[in-house]
N, C-alpha and C positions, 0 to 999 in steps of 0.2 A: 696556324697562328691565331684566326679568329674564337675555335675551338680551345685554345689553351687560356686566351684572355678571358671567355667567358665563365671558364671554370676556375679563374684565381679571382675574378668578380665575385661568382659566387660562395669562393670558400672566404672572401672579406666580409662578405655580408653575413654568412652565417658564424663569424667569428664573436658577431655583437649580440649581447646578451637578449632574447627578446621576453619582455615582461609578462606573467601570464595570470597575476592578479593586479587589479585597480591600488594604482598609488595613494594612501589615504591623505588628504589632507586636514592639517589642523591649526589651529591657531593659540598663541598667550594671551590673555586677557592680564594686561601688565599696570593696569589704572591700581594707585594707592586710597584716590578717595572718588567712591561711586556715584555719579551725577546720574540724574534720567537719562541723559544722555550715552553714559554709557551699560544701562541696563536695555536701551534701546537695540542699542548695537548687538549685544549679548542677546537678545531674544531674536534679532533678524539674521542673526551669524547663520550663515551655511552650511560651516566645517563637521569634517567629523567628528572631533575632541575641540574643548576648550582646558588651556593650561592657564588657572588663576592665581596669580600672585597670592598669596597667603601671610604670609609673614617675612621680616628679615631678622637674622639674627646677624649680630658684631658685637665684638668687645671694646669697649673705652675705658681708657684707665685699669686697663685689667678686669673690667668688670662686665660679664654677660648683659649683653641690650636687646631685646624680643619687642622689634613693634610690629603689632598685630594688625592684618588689613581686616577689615568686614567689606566681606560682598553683599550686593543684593540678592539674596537667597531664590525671592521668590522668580528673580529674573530669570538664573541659573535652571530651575526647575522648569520655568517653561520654555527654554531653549531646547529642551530636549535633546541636548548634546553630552555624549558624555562626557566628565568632569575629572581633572586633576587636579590638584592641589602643589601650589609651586612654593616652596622653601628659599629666599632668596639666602644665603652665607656668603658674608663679607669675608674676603680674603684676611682680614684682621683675627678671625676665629680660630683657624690654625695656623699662625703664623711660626706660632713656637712648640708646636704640639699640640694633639688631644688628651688633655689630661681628664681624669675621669670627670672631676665637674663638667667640663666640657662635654663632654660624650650624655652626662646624664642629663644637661638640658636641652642637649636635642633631642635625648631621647623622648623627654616632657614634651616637646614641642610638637613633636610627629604624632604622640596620642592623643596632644589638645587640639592638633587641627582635624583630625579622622572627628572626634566629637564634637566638633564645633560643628563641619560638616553635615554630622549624620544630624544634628539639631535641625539645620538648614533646612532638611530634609531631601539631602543629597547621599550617595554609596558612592564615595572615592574608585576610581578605576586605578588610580595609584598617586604616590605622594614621590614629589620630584625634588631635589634637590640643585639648586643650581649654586657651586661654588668650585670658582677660580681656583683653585686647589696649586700650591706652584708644584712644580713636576719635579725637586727632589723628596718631595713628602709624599707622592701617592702613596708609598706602599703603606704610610701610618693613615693615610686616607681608605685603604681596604679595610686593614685592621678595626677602624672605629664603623663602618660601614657591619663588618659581620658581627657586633656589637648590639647591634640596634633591634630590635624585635615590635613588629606592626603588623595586623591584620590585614593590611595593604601592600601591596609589593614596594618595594622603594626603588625610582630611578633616578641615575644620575645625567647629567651634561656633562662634556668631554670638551678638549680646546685638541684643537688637532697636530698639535704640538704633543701628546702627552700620546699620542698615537706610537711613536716610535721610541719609546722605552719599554721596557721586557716588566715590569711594575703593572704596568696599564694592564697587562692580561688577566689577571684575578680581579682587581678592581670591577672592569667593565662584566666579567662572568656574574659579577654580584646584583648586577641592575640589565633585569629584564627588557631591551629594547633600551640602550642609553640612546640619551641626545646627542647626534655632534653639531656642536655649534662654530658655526665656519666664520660668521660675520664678528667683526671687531674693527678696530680702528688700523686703518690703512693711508697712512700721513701724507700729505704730496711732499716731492721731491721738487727741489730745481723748480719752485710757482708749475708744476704741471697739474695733470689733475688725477685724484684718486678717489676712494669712497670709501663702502664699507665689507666688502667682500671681492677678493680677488678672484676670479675665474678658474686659472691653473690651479692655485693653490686650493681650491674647493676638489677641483677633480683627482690631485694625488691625494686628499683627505681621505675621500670616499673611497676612491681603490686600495689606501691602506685597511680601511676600517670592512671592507669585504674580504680584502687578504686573511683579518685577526677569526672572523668566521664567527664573529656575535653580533645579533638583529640589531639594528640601529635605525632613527629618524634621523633626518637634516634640521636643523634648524635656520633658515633661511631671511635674511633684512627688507623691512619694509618701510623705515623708518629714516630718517637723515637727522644729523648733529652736528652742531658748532663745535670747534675746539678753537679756544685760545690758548697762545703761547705766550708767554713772560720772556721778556726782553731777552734770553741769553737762547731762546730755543725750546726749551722743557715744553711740557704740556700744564696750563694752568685751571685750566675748569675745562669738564665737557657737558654742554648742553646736549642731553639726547631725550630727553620728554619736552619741553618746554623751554620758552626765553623769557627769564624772567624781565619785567617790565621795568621798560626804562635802561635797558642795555643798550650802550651806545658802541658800535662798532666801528665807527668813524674814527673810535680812538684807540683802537683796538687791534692786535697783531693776530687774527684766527683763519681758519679756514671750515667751512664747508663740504662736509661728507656723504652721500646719498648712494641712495639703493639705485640699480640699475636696472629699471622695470625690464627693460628692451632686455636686454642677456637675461636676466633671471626665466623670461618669458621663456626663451628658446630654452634654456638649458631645463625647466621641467617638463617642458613638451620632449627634449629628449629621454629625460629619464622616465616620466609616462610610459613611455614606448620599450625603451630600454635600460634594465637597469636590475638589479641581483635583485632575488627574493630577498636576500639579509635587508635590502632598504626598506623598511615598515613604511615610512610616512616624510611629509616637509609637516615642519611646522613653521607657521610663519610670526614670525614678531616684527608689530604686533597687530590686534584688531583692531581695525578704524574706527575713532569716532568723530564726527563732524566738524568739532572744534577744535581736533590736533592739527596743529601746525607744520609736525615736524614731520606727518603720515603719511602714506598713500591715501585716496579714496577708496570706498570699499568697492566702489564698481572697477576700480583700477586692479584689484587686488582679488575681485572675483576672475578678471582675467587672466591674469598671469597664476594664477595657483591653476587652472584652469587648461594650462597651456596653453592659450592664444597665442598666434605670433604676430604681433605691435606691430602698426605701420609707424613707420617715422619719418618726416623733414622737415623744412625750414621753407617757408618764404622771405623773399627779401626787395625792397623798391624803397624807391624816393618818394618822400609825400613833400607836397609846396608847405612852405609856415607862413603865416602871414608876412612876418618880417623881411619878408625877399627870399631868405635863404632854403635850400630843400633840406628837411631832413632824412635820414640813413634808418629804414626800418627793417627791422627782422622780427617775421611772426612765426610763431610755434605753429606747427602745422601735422605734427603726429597725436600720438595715441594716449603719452606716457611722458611726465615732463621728463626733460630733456637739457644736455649741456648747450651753454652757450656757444656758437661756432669759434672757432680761434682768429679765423679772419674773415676779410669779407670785401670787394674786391667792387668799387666806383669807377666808370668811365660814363665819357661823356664825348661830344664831336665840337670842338674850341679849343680856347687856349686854355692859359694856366685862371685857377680859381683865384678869387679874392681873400676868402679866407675857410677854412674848414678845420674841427677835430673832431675829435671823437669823446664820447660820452658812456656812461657807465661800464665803467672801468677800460673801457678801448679809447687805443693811442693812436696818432697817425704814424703807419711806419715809413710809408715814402712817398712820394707824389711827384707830379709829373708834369706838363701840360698836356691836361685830357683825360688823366686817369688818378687814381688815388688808392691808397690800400689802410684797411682799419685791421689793430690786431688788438686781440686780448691780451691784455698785461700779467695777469694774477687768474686766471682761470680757478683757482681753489678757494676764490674770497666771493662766489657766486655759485647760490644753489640752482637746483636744475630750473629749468623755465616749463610752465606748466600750458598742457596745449593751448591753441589759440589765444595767448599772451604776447602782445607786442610790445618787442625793446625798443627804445629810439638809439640805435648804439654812435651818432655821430653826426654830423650837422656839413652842407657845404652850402660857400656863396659862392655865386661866378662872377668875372669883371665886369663892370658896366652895368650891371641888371641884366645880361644877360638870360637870355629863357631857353634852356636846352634839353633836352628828355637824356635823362641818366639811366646807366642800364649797372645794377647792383646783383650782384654775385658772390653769393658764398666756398670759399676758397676751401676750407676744410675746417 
């Protein structure tokens, strides 16, 4: 029996794919307008490749709109990393077809950014295209793609939904190493909490896109975003670069979305390790720079592209206020910020308190004499807590002035 279990052990272990080139990692450089700040970054970037925004194109009013980004040229050149060139396309572009105008000012567009480039004094490694394409039009999406003619390879991004139509197979043949891009918006349910990349649904992506048997990168979130909704439920604006100033959320129906340092960390340490030659690379979006709000740190993000595995937890204790009463503290105590706990669990040795609740956005759910329980109301109207950040998530007073040592406990 021992002899049978060790050998269905090891026909598990050797069932997992084991890796036998280094995972490349890469990054977007997704800034519209170039500060030192982000020419900084760009010359301290680590990555293998950088993918630079370039241009967007959309129609309004029926009428083709090209706004063109400039990089810092000189930055790019002494990063010494190699360079892509990112096409953003508005879903507005094919909406209704690629009709030859159309086709012929991408075409324009793909040879004025190779020569904008080569001015820069940069050699494109390839010119990428990133557009939401809806999936009854991929196949006119191939069509305009074998269309195009560039000295550079053309690649596209993929939405993993377009994985499982029979259309996507030519498509993706066309674009050497597409991107799959797994993160987008993933809404909470029922005030619970979600982000921007689900787990599961990453991992049937990529076992689909090794099933199809064409090289591919991940494209992976590093970023967090606001979304507001309008009173009936819709989605009314998403914040995912910036808040613009003077937003007042207080009056506001949205929720909060974030990358999950802690799982992303594990899951490219597993694939590090294990994972099809088809998977070329993560690229990550996008590059930190010190003044994004809505970004990882770059040292956060050297780690986790890196494979590290994050420590994480919570402290929690009564601090005195002057005012008599204790306050309910919980400190970030891991790697990588982190969601707020759901609950959080006060006793003490007396009777029943004089008065207590709870404070950013915690409620008191029951209490007792001697004990008390705080819960999070709305968990998706609060972004992650960044380490060693302390919440005051609640306040108690005891009878009389009472002076008792409170013992605080994070429930889940």
């Amino acid at each position: 029996m021992h002899r049978l279990l060790l050998i269905i052990l090891l026909l598990a272990g050797c069932s997992r794919k084991v890796r036998q080139t280094p995972l490349s990692s890469q990054a977007y450089v997704w800034q519209r307008v170039w500060t030192e700040e982000v020419s900084a970054a760009v010359r301290a970037a680590r990555f293998d490749a950088l993918h630079v925004l370039a241009a967007e194109f959309s129609v309004k009013d029926s009428r083709p709109e090209i706004k063109i980004i400039t990089p810092d040229w000189r930055a790019l050149v002494d990063s010494g990393r190699q360079i892509s060139a990112v096409l953003r396309v508005h879903a507005s572009v094919g909406r209704n077809g690629w009709n030859s105008s159309l086709v012929h000012e991408m075409s324009r567009l793909l040879t004025d950014t190779v020569s904008r480039f080569k001015a820069g004094g940069l050699h494109l490694t390839e010119l990428q295209l990133d557009y939401d394409c809806a999936e009854s039009r991929l196949a006119e999406y191939e069509q305009m793609l074998g269309s195009l003619r560039t000295d550079v390879p053309i690649c596209i991004t993929a939405l993993p939904a377009w994985l499982r139509h029979e259309a996507v197979r030519k498509l993706l043949a066309r674009s050497p190493g597409y991107v799959l891009q797994v993160h987008s918006l993933h809404l909470p349910k029922n005030a619970g909490l979600s982000g921007l990349m689900d787990l599961n649904e990453t991992r049937a992506a990529v076992q689909r896109a090794e099933e199809l048997g064409v090289p591919f990168r991940v494209a992976l979130p590093t970023y967090s975003c606001l979304v507001e909704f309008a009173d009936d439920g819709r989605v009314r604006e998403v914040y995912g670069e910036d808040l613009p100033a003077g937003l007042a959320l207080s009056t506001r129906n949205y929720a909060v979305l974030d990358s999950d340092a802690y799982t992303l960390s594990g899951l490219v340490a597993e694939w590090r390790a294990h994972s099809a030659q088809l998977m070329q690379a993560v690229i990550w979006y996008r590059l930190p720079v010190g003044s994004d709000r809505l970004n990882w740190s770059a040292s956060l993000l050297s780690k986790v592209a890196g494979g590290e595995m994050l420590k994480r937890g919570w402290a929690a204790f009564a601090r005195p206020a002057k005012e008599g009463h204790a306050e309910i503290i919980l400190q970030q105590k891991g790697e990588a910020p982190d969601d707020l706990p759901r609950e959080v669990s006060i006793s003490w040795q007396g009777g029943d308190i004089e008065g207590g609740d709870g404070l950013r956005g915690y409620k008191v759910l029951n209490h007792a004499p001697g004990c008390l329980t705080l819960r999070l109301e709305h968990p998706a109207r609060f972004g992650r807590v960044q380490p060693e950040q302390q919440i005051v998530a609640g306040w108690v007073r005891l009878k009389d002035g009472q002076s008792a040592s409170m013992d605080v406990r994070i429930i889940r």
